[in-house]
C-alpha positions, 0 to 999 in steps of 0.5 A: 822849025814848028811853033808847036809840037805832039809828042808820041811817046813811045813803047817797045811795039811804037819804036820798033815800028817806027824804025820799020818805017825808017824813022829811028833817027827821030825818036828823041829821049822826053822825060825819060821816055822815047818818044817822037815830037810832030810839029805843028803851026798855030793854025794847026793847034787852033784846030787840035784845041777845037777837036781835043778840048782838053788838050794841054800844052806845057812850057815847051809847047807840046801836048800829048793827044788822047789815046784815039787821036794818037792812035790816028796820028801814029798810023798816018806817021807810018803809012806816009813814012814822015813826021812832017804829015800834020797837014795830012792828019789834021784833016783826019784828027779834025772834025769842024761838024763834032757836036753839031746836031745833023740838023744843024745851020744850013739844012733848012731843018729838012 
């Protein structure tokens, strides 16, 4: 069981999609929306708040990604064909070197 989770929630194109991936059986009901819940360990939050700073978790601990970090996680979901692909997606959602100027610590200022 994760200790934290990305909910997806869903529209009539995103459901359909993810039963095409033979995924129906994890689509849950949250706040009255369909929706998918991806967990995450804390190492993997850690790394999502330093990509996503606004990202907000609420008492569940759960946080929705913003639309293009969404749209990235969604993919990945229907390519491997499994909610369980955090360890695949944080490399894609993640980006240790944003914000960094492209002379940045180590390039020797070349």
């Amino acid at each position: 069981m994760a200790d934290f989770y990305i909910n997806v929630f869903l529209d009539d194109e995103k459901t359909k999609k993810i039963g095409d991936a033979g995924l129906a059986d994890q689509i849950s009901e949250i706040d009255g929306k369909k929706a998918i819940q991806v967990g995450m360990t804390k190492k993997e939050k850690k790394k999502l708040v330093k990509g996503f700073t606004d990202l907000t978790f609420d008492d569940s601990n759960a946080c929705v990604l913003p639309e293009d970090g969404e749209n990235t996680l969604m993919n990945i979901i229907l390519e491997t064909q499994t909610i369980d692909c955090m360890k695949v997606a944080i490399i894609k959602l993640y980006n240790p070197l944003a914000g960094r100027s492209i002379s940045g610590r180590g390039s020797s200022g070349r």
